[in-house]
C-alpha positions in Angstrom: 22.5 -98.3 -49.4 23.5 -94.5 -48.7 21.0 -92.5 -47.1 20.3 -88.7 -47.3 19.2 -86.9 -44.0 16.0 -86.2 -43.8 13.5 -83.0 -42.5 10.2 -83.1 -41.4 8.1 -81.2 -42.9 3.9 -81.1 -42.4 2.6 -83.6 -44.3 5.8 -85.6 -46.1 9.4 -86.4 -46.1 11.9 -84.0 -47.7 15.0 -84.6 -49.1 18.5 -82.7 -48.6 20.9 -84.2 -51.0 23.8 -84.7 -49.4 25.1 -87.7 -51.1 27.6 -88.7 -53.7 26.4 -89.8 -57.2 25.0 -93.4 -57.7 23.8 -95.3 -60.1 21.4 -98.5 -60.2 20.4 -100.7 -62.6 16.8 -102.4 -62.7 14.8 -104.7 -64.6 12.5 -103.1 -66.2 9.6 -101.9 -64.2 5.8 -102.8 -64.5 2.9 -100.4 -63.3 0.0 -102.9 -62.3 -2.2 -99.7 -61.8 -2.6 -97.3 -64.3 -5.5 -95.1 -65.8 -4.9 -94.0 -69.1 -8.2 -92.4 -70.1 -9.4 -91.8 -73.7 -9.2 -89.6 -76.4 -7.3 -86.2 -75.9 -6.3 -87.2 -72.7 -4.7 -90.5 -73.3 -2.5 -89.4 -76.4 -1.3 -86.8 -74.0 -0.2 -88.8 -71.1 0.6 -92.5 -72.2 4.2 -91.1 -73.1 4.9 -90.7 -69.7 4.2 -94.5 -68.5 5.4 -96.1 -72.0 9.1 -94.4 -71.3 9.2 -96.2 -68.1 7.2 -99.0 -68.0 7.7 -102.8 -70.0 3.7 -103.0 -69.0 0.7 -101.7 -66.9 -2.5 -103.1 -65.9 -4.3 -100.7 -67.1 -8.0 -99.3 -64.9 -11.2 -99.9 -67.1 -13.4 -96.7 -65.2 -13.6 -95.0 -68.6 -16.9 -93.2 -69.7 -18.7 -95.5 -70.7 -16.7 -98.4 -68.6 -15.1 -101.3 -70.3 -17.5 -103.9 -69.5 -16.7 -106.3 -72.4 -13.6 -108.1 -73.6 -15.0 -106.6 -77.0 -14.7 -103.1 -75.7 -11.4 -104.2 -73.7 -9.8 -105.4 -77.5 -10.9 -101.7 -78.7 -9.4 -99.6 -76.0 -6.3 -101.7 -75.9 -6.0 -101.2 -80.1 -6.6 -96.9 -79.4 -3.8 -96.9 -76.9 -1.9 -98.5 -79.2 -2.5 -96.6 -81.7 -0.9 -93.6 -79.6 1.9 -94.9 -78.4 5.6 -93.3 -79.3 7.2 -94.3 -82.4 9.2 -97.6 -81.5 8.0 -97.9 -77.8 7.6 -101.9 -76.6 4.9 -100.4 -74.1 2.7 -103.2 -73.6 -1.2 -102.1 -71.7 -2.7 -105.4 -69.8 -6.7 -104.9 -70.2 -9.2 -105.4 -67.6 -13.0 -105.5 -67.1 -14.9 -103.3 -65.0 -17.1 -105.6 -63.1 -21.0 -104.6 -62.8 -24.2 -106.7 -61.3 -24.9 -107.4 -65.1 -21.3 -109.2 -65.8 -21.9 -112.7 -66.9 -19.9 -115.7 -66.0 -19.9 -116.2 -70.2 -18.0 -112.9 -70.2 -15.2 -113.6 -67.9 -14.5 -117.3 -70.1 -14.6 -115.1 -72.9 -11.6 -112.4 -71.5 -10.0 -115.5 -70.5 -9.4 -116.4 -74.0 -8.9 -113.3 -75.3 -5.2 -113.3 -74.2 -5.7 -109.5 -73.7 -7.9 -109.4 -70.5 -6.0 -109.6 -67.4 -8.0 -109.0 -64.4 -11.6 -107.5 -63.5 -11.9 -104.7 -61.0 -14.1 -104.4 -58.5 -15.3 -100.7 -57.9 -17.9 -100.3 -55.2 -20.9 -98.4 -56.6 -19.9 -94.2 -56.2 -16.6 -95.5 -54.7 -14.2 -93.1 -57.3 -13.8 -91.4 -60.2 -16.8 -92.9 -62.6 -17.6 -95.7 -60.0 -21.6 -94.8 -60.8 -21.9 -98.4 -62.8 -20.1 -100.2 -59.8 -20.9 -103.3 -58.1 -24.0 -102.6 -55.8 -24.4 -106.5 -54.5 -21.3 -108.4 -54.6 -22.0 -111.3 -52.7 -25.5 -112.0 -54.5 -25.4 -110.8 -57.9 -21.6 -111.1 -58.5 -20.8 -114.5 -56.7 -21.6 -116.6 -60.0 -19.0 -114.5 -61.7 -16.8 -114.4 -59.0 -16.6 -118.4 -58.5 -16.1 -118.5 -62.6 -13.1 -115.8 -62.1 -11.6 -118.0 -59.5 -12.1 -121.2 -62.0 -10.2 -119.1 -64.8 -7.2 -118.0 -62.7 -8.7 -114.2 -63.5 -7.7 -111.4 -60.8 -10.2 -109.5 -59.0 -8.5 -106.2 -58.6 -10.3 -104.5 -55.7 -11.5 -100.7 -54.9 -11.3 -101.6 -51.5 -13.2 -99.2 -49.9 -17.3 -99.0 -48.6 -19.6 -96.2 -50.0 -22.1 -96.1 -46.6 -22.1 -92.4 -46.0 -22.5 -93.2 -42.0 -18.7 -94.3 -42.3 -16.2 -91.7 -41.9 -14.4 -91.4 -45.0 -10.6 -92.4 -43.0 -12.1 -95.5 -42.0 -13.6 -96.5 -45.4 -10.7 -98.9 -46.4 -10.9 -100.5 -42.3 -14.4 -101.5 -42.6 -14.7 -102.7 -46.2 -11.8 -105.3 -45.2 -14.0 -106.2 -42.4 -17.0 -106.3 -44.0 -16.4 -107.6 -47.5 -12.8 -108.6 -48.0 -12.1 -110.7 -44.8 -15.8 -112.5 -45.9 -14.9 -113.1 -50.0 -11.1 -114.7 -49.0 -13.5 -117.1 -46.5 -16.0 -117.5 -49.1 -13.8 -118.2 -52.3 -10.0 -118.9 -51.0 -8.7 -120.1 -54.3 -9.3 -116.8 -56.0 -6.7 -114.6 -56.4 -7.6 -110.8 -55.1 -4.8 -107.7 -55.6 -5.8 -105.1 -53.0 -5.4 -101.8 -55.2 -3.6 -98.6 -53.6 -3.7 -99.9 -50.1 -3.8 -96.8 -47.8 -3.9 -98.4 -43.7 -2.1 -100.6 -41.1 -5.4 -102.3 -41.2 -5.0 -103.1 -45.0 -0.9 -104.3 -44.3 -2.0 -106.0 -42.1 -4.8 -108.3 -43.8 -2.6 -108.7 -46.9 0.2 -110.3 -44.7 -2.1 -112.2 -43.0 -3.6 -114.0 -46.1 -1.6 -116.7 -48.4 1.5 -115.6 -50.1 0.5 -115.6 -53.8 -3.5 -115.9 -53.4 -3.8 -111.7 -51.9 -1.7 -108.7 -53.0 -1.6 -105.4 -52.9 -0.7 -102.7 -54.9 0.9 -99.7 -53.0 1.5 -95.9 -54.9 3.9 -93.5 -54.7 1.8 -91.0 -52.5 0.5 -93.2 -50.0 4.4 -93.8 -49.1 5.5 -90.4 -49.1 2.0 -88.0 -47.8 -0.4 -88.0 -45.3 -3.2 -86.3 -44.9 -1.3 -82.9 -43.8 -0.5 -82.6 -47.2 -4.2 -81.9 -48.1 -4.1 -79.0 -46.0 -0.6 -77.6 -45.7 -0.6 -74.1 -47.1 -4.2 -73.9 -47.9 -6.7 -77.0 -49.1 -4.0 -78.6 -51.6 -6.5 -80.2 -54.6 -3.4 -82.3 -56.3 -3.0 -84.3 -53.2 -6.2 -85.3 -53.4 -6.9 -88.9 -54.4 -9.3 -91.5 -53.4 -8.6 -93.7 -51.0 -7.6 -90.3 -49.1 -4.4 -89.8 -47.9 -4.4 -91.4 -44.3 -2.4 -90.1 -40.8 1.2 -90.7 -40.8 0.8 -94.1 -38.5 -0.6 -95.8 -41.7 1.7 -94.5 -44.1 5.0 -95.8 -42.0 3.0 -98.9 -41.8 2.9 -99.2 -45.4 6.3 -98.1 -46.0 7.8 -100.5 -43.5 6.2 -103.2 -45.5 7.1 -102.2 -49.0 10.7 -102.1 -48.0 10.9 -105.5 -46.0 11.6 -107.7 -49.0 8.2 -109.1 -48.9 6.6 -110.3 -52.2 2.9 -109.2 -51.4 3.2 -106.1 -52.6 4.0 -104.6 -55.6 4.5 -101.0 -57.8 0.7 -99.9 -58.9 1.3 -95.8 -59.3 -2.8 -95.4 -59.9 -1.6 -92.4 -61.9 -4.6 -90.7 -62.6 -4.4 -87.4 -65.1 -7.5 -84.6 -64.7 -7.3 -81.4 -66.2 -6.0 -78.7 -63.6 -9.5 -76.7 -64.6 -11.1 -80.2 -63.1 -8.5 -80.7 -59.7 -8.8 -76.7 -59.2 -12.6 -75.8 -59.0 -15.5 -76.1 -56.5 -15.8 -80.0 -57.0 -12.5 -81.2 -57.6 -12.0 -84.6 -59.2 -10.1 -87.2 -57.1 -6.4 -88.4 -58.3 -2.7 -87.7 -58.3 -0.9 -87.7 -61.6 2.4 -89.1 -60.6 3.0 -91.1 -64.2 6.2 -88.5 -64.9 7.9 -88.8 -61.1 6.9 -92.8 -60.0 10.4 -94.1 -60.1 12.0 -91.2 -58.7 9.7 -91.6 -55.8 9.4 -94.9 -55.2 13.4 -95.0 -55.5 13.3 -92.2 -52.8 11.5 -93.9 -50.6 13.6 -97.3 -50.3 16.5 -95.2 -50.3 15.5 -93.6 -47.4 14.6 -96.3 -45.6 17.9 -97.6 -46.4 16.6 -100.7 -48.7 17.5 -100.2 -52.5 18.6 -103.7 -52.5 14.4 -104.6 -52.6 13.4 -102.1 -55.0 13.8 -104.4 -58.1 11.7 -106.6 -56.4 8.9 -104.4 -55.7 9.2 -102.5 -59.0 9.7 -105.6 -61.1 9.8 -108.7 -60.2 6.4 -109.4 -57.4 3.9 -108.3 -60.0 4.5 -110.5 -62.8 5.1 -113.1 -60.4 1.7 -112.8 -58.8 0.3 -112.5 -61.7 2.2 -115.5 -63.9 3.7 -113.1 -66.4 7.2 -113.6 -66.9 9.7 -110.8 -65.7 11.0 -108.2 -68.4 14.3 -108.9 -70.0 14.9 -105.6 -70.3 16.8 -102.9 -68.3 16.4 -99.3 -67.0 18.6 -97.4 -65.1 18.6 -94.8 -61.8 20.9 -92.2 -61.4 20.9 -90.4 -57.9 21.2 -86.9 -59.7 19.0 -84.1 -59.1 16.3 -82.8 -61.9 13.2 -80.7 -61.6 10.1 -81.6 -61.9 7.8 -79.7 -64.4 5.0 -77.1 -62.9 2.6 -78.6 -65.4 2.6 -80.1 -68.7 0.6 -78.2 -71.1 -1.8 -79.8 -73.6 -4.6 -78.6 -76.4 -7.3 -79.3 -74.0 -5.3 -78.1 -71.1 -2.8 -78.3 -68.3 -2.2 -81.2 -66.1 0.2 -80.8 -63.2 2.4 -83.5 -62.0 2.9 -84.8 -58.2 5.5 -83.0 -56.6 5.8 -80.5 -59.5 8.2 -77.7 -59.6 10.1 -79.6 -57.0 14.2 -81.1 -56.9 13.5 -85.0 -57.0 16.9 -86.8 -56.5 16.5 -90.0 -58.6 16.0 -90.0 -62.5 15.5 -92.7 -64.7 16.9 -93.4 -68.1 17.1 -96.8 -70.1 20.2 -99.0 -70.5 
C-alpha cells in the first residue's frame, strides 16, 4: 500500500498528497451505526448514507424512542419512504431498551425480521438518553437473558452517567463496572461495543471471545483527539459523545482497526444537528461524517499502510458478527483529491459536515 507523508498538526493527522493515482475496489460497505432522525431531518440526510452504504443499523434515540417492534416497523417504512429513486439502501431496526422492555417484546422483534439489535443507552448518557436504562442488572436482566436466547444484539452506550466520574474516564469505568460484570453474568450473549473511544475499551474487546464482543469504531475517534475540541477556539463540530480522548487512545484504536482483526467493524455514528443546535450556548453532541466516512476511514488504513484490511473492516466483520450475509455488490475508491462541502443547506437549516471545506484524498463511486 502507498503512503503519503504525513504533518502533525494539533489535534489530527493531515495529509499532503504526494502520491500517484490509485484505485480500489470494495465490497460494498455496511454502516452498523447510524442515526437517521425523523421528519425534515431524515429526508435531508439519508441520501448521504444510502449512496454508500448496502445497509446500516440504524440508532433508535428518536423523540419519542423506538421502544416497540411496532414503532421499529413504522420508522423503518418512513425512511423508506425517503429514500432516492432506485437506491437498494437497506436500514436494520433496533429497539431502544428501557426498565419497562419486556421479554415478550424482544420474541416479538425477533420475528419481525426487521429488528436487529436493542441498544443499551445509559439513562442521560447522549443525545435523548433521558428514557435510558436506569437499572440494568435488576430490571433489565429478564430481557437481557431472553436477548441472549434469541441471538438478539445488545448494542451498548458504553459509558457511566455518575457525575463524580470525570467525563474522559466514563468509557474506563463503565467497562469495569458494568461490561466486564454482564460478559461474566450472561457469556452467550452477543454485545457490539458502539464507538469505542480508549485503550481500555481495545483492550476488553480483544480480550473477550472472537464473535460473542465487538466493537464499532468511527471515523473521528481514528483521526481526532481531544485537541481538536480546542484548536482555534472551542470547536462545537468535533464535539460528540463519547468525547474525543488524548492521542494515546486514538493510536490504540487505530492500531487495532488496521491489524486485520475481525472484532471490529465500520459504525460511522453519523449524527446530523442543525448548525443553529452545534453553534449555541448548549451545543448538541455529534459529528456528521455520513458525506466523508469512506474517505476517512480509507485515509486512515492508507496511512497506516494497511488498505489490504479495509474491505474487511468496511465490509465483511459486520455482517459476519452479526450473521448477515456479505453484499454482492461493489464500490469503488479513487485516491483523487475533492473538497468537502462547508455545509449542506436545507429548508430547516444548515448542517456542516466533518472535515468540511477541507481536500480529502479518497472518493468513492460505485462499480
Amino acid at each position: 500500500a502507498l503512503k503519503f507523508p504525513l504533518e502533525k498538526f494539533e489535534g489530527r493527522k493531515q495529509l499532503r498528497c504526494k502520491g500517484p493515482k490509485m484505485e480500489l475496489t470494495l465490497t460494498q460497505p455496511d454502516d452498523w451505526h447510524l442515526h437517521l432522525r425523523d421528519g425534515n431531518l431524515l429526508e435531508g440526510v439519508v441520501s448521504h448514507s444510502a449512496s454508500h452504504f448496502g445497509r446500516a443499523i440504524v440508532m433508535p434515540n428518536l423523540k419519542p424512542p423506538v421502544t416497540t417492534t411496532a414503532a421499529a416497523v413504522a420508522y423503518r417504512e418512513s425512511i423508506l419512504k425517503v429514500l432516492p429513486v432506485n437506491s437498494n439502501f437497506t436500514p436494520l431496526m433496533t429497539l431502544y431498551l428501557t426498565d419497562k422492555t419486556s421479554p415478550e417484546e424482544i420474541k416479538r422483534a425477533r420475528r419481525s425480521d426487521v429488528v436487529f439489535a436493542v441498544k443499551l443507552y445509559p439513562a442521560g448518557a447522549t443525545t435523548n438518553s433521558q428514557d435510558g436504562v436506569t437499572d440494568l442488572f435488576g430490571k433489565c436482566l429478564p430481557v437481557l437473558e431472553e436477548m441472549a436466547e434469541q441471538n438478539m444484539p445488545l448494542l451498548v452506550h458504553g459509558e457511566v452517567t455518575d457525575t463524580n466520574v470525570d467525563i474522559f474516564d466514563r468509557e474506563k469505568v463503565f467497562i469495569e463496572t458494568i461490561l466486564k460484570p454482564l460478559v461474566q453474568r450472561l457469556p452467550q450473549l452477543k454485545v457490539v461495543m458502539e464507538h469505542i473511544t480508549t485503550m481500555d475499551a481495545v483492550s476488553f474487546v480483544e480480550s473477550c471471545k472472537e464473535g460473542s464482543v465487538a466493537a464499532t469504531v468511527t471515523p473521528q475517534h481514528l483521526l481526532l483527539n481531544r485537541n481538536s475540541l480546542f484548536q482555534g477556539g472551542l470547536q462545537p463540530h468535533n464535539y460528540c459523545l463519547p468525547v474525543l480522548k488524548r492521542e494515546i487512545h486514538r493510536d490504540a484504536i487505530v492500531a487495532a482497526v488496521t491489524s486485520g482483526s475481525k472484532r471490529f467493524f465500520l459504525g460511522t455514528d453519523s449524527a446530523p444537528h442543525e448548525r443553529r443546535r452545534k453553534e449555541c450556548p448548549c451545543g448538541c453532541a455529534g459529528i456528521y461524517n455520513a458525506p466523508v466516512a469512506l474517505s476517512l476511514y480509507a485515509k486512515v488504513f492508507d496511512d497506516a499502510g494497511a488498505l489490504d484490511k479495509l474491505e474487511a473492516f468496511t465490509s465483511f466483520n459486520g455482517p459476519d458478527f452479526y450473521g448477515l450475509p456479505r453484499n454482492t455488490s461493489k464500490i469503488k475508491m479513487t485516491r483523487t483529491p475533492w473538497k468537502v462541502p462547508e455545509s449542506f443547506s436545507f429548508s430547516f437549516g444548515d448542517i456542516i459536515p466533518m472535515f468540511a471545506g477541507e481536500i480529502l484524498e479518497w472518493q468513492p463511486s460505485f462499480v
